[in-house]
C-alpha positions as CSV (number, residue, x, y, z in Angstrom):
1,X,0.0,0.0,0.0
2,X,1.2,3.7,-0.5
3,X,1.2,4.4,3.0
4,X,3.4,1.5,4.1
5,X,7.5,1.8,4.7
6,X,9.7,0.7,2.5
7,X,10.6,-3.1,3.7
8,X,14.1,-2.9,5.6
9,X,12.7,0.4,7.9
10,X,10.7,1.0,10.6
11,X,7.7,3.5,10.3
12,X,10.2,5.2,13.0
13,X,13.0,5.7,11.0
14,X,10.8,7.0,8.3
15,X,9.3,9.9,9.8
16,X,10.6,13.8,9.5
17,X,12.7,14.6,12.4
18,X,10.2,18.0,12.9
19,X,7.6,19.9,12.6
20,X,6.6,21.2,8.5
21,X,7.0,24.8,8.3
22,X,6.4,27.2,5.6
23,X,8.9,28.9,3.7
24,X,9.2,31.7,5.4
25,X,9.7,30.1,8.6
26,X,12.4,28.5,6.8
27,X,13.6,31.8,5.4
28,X,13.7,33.0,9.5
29,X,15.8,30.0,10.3
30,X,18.3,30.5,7.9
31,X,18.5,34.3,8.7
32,X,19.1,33.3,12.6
33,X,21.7,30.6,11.4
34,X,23.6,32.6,9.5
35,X,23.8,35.6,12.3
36,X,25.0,32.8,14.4
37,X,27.7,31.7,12.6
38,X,28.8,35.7,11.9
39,X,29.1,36.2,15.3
40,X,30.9,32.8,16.2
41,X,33.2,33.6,13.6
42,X,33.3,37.6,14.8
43,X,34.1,36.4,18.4
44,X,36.9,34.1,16.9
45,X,38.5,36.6,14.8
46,X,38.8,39.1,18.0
47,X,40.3,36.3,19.5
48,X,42.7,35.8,17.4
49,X,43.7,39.2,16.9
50,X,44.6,39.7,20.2
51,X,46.9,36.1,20.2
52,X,48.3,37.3,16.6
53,X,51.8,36.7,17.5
54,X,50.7,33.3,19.0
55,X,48.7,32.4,15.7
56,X,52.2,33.6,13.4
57,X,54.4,31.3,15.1
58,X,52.3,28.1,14.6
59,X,52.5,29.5,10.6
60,X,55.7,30.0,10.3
61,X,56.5,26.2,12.2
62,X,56.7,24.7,8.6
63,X,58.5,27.5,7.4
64,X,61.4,26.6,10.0
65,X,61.2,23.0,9.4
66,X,61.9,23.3,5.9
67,X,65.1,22.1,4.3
68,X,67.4,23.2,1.3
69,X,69.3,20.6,-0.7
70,X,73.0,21.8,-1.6
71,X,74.1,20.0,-5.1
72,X,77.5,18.7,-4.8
73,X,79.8,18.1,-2.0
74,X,81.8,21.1,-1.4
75,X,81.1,22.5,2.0
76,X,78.2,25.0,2.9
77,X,79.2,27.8,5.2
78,X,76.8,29.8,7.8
79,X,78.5,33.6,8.0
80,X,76.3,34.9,11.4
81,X,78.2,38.1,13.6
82,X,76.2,37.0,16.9
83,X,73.0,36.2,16.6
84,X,72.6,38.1,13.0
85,X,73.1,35.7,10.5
86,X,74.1,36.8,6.9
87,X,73.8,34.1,4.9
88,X,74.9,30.6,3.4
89,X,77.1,30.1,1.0
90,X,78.4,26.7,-1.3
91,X,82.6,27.0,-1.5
92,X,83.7,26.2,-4.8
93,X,87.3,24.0,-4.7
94,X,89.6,26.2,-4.9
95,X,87.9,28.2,-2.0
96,X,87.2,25.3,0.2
97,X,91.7,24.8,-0.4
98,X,92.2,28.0,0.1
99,X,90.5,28.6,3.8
100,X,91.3,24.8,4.9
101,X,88.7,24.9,7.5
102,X,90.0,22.0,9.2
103,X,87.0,19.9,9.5
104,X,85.5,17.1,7.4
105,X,82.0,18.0,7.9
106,X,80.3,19.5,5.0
107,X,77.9,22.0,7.1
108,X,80.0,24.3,8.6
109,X,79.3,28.0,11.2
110,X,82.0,30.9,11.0
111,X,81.5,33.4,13.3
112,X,82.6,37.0,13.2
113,X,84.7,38.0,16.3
114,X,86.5,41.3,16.8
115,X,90.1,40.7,16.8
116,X,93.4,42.8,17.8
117,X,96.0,42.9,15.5
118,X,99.2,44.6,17.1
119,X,100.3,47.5,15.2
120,X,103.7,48.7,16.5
121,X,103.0,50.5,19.9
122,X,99.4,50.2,19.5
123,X,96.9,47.6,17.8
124,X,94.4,47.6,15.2
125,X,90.7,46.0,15.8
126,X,89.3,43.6,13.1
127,X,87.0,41.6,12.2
128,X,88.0,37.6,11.6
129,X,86.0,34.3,10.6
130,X,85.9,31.3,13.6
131,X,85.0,28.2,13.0
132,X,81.8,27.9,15.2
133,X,82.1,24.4,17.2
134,X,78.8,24.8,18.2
135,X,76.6,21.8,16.0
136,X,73.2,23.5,15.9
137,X,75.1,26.5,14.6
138,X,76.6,24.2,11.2
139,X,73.2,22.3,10.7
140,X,71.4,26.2,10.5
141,X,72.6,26.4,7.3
142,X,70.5,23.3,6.4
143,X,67.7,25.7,7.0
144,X,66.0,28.2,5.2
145,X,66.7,31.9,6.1
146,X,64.1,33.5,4.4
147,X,62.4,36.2,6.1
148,X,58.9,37.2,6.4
149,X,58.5,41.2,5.6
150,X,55.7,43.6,5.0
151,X,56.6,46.0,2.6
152,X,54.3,49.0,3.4
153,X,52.9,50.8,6.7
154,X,49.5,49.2,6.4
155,X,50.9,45.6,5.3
156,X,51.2,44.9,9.0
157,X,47.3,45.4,9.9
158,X,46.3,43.9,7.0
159,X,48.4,40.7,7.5
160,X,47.3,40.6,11.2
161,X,43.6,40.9,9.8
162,X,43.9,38.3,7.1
163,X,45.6,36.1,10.1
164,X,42.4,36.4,12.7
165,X,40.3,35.8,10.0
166,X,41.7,32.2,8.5
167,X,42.7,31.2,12.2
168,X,38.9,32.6,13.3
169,X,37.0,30.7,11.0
170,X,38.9,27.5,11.9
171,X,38.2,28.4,15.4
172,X,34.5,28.8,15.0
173,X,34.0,26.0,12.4
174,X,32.7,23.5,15.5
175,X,30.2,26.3,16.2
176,X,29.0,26.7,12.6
177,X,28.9,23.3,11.5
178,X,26.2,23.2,15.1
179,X,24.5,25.5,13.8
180,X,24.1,24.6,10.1
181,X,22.9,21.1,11.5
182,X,20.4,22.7,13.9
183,X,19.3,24.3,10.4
184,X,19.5,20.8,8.3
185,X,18.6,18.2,10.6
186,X,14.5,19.0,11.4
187,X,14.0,18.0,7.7
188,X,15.8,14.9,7.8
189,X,14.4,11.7,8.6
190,X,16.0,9.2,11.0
191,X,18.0,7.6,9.8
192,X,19.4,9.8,7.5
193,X,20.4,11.7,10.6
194,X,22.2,8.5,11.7
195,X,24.2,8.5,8.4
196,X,25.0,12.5,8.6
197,X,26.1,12.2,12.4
198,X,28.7,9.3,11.5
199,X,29.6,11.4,8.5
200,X,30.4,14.5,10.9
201,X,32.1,12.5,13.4
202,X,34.3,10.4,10.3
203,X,34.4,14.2,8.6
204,X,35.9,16.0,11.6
205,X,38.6,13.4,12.2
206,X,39.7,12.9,8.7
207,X,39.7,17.1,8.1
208,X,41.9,16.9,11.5
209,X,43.9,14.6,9.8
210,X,44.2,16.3,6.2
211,X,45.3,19.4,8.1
212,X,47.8,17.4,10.0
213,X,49.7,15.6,7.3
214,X,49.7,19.1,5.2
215,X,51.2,20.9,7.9
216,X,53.8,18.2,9.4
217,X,55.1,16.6,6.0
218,X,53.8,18.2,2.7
219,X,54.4,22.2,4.1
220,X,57.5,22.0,4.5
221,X,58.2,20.2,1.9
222,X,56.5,22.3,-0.6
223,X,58.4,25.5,0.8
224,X,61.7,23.8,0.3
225,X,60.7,23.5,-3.3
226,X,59.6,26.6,-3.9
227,X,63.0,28.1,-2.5
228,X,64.8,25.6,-4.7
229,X,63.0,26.3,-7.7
230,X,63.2,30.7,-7.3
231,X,67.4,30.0,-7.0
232,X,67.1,27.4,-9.9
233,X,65.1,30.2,-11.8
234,X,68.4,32.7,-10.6
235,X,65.4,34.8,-8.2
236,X,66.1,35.4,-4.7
237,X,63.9,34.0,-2.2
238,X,65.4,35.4,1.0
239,X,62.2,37.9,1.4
240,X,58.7,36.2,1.0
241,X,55.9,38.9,1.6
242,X,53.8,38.2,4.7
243,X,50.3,38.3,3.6
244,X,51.5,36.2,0.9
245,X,52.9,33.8,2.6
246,X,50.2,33.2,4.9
247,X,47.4,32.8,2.2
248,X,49.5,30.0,0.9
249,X,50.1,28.1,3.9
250,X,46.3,28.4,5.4
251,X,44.6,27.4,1.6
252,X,47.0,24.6,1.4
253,X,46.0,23.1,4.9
254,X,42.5,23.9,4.2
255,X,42.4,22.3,0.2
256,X,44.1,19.2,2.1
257,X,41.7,19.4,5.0
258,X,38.6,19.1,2.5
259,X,40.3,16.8,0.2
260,X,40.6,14.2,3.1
261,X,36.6,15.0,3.7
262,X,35.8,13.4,0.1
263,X,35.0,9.1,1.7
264,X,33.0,11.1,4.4
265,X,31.1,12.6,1.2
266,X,31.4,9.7,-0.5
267,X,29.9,6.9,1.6
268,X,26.8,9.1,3.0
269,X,25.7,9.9,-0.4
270,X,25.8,6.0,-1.1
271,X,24.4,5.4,2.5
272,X,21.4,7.9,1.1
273,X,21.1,5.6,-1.8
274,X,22.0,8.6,-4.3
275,X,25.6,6.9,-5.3
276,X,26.4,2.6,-5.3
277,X,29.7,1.1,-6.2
278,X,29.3,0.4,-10.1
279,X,29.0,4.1,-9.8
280,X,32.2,5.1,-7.9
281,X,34.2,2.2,-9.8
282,X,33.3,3.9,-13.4
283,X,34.4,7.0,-11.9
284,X,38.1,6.1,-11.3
285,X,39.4,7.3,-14.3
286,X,38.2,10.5,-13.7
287,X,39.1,11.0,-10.0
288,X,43.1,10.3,-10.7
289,X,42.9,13.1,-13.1
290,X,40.6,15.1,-11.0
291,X,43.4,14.4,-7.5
292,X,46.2,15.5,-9.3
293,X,44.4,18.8,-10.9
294,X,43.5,19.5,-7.3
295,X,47.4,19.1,-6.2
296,X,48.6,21.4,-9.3
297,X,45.9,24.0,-7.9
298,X,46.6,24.0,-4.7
299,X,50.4,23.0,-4.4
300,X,53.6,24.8,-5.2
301,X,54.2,24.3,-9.5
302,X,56.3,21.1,-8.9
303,X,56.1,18.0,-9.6
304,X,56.5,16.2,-6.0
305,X,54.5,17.6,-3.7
306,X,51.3,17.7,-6.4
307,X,52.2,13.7,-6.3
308,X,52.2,13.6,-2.3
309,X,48.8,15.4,-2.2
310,X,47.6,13.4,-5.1
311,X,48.4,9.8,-3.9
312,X,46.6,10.4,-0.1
313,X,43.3,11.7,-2.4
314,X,43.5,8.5,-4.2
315,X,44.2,6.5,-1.8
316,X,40.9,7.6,0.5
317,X,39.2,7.2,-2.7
318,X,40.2,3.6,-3.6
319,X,39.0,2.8,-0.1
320,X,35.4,4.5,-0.7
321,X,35.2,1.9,-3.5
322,X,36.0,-0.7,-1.5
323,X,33.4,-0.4,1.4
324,X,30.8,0.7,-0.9
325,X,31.7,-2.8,-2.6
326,X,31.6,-4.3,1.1
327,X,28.1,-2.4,2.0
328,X,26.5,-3.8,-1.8
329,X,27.8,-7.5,-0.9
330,X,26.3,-7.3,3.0
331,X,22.8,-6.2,2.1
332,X,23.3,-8.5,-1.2
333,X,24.0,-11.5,1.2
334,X,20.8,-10.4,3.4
335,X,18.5,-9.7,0.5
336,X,19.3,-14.0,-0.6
337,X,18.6,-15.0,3.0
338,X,15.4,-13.0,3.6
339,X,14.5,-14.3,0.2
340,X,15.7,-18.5,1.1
C-alpha cells in the first residue's frame, strides 16, 4: 500500500525529524543561522587578533622546518656576527683549499669575532672568521633563512587581519557546522540523521587529519621546493611577503583538509542511496585526473608535492570503492537469505 515503509525500515525511521513549516519560517531559520555563525566567527577573529603573535608562530613552524638541498659536495658555510646571521654560501674548490677549515663536515658555522692585530706601539681591531664548534650552529645552514617582511605601513594590519580571520573561522567551524545542522537536521528523517552524524564524526577526524599531514610533512616540503625552484630560476627568495605567505600556507592546509573530507562525502551519499559502487568504480578514471588537478591547484608548480597530495586523495578514494563494494555485498547476502 502507498502508506506502508519501504521493507528494511521501521515507520520510525521514516518519519521527519520535525515539525513542516512554511517557507518563510524557513527563510527566519536560515536568517538566525547565518547571524550565528557571523558572530561565532566575529568572536573568533577578535580572539585571534589579540593572540596574533601566538597564531604567526604556529605559521611559520613549517617555514622553519623546511630544508634546502646543496648540489655537490663542497662544503656549505653559515657567516652569522652573533645572533645576526648573513647568509649561506656553497665554496667552490679552490675556495674550500684555500680557507682549509679544518674539518671534514660538509655543514660548517664561522663566526665573526673582533680581533686585535698589534700594530707597533698600539693595535688595530678587526674583524675575523671562527670556526663555530657549536653543532646547531653548522646544521642552521641546512635551514631556510628566508624572512617574512611587509613591505608598506598598512601591510602589518592587513596581515594581522587576514591572520584572525583564517585562524577565526577554523576556530569557530565546530560552532558553525552546530549550527548549520540545527538548520538541516529537522527535515531529515532518522535515519538519514544517523548516516550525517557518522559522516560529521568520520568528517571531523579525517579534516583533522588532512590538516595534519599538510602541515607536518607536505608544508615544509613544498616550501623547500619553492625556495629551490626561485634560485634554480636565478630569483632570490630570501624575502617572501607576509600576507602572501600566509594565504598559501592556510589554503594549502584547508584544500588538504577538504580533500581528506571526500570518503566522508562519498559513503553518506551512497548510505542515502544517491551513489552505489558500479558508480564510484566507473568513476576512477576520472578521480586520478581530478586528484592531481586539485594538487597542481593547490600545491607549489612542482612535480612532488602535487604527487604527495595526489596519492593520499587516491588513496581515501580507492577505499570508498572498497566499502561501498563491502556495503553492496552485506545487504546483497541479506537480500538472498530473507528471500531463502
Amino acid at each position: 500500500m502507498a502508506n506502508e515503509p519501504d521493507e528494511g525500515h521501521s515507520p520510525e525511521e521514516e518519519d521527519e525529524g520535525g515539525p513542516v513549516k512554511s517557507f518563510l519560517d524557513h527563510l527566519e531559520d536560515l536568517r538566525w543561522t547565518l547571524i550565528k555563525s557571523a558572530v561565532a566567527i566575529a568572536i573568533g577573529v577578535v580572539i585571534c587578533l589579540m593572540a596574533g603573535r601566538q597564531v604567526m608562530q604556529v605559521l611559520l613552524w613549517p617555514l622553519q622546518r623546511a630544508t634546502i638541498s646543496y648540489p655537490g659536495t663542497n662544503q656549505v658555510v653559515t657567516v652569522s656576527y652573533g645572533s645576526n646571521k648573513f647568509g649561506s654560501y656553497v665554496l667552490n674548490d679552490e675556495q674550500q683549499q684555500r680557507f682549509n677549515l679544518g674539518t671534514t663536515n660538509r655543514f660548517v658555522a664561522l663566526q665573526l669575532e673582533p680581533v686585535n692585530i698589534p700594530n707597533g706601539t698600539n693595535s688595530i681591531q678587526v674583524l675575523a672568521l671562527k670556526v663555530d664548534p657549536n653543532k646547531g650552529a653548522a646544521e642552521a645552514a641546512q635551514h631556510f633563512s628566508t624572512t617574512i617582511a611587509n613591505f608598506g605601513p598598512a601591510d602589518a594590519f592587513m596581515t594581522a587581519f587576514h591572520v584572525a580571520i583564517y585562524a577565526g573561522a577554523a576556530l569557530a567551524s565546530p560552532f558553525i557546522f552546530y549550527f548549520v545542522a540545527q538548520f538541516v537536521f529537522p527535515a531529515l528523517k532518522l535515519n538519514e540523521k544517523r548516516y550525517v552524524y557518522r559522516g560529521l564524526f568520520f568528517g571531523l577526524g579525517l579534516f583533522l587529519t588532512g590538516i595534519c599531514f599538510c602541515y607536518f610533512v607536505l608544508m615544509p616540503v613544498a616550501l623547500s621546493a619553492s625556495q629551490m625552484y626561485s634560485n634554480w630560476m636565478g630569483f632570490s627568495a630570501n624575502i617572501w611577503k607576509a600576507e602572501e605567505y600566509i594565504g598559501f600556507v592556510c589554503k594549502f592546509m584547508l584544500g588538504m583538509g577538504l580533500g581528506f573530507e571526500m570518503p566522508v562525502v562519498l559513503l553518506v551519499l551512497v548510505k542515502l542511496g544517491i551513489l552505489d559502487y558500479g558508480m564510484l568504480k566507473k568513476a576512477r578514471p576520472y578521480m586520478i585526473v581530478i586528484c592531481f588537478t586539485l594538487g597542481a591547484i593547490l600545491t607549489t608548480p612542482e612535480v612532488i608535492t602535487q604527487v604527495l597530495m595526489a596519492i593520499p586523495l587516491l588513496m581515501l578514494y580507492e577505499i570508498s570503492v572498497w566499502i561501498a563494494w563491502y556495503w553492496e555485498r552485506q545487504e546483497r547476502k541479506k537480500a538472498e537469505a530473507t528471500t531463502d
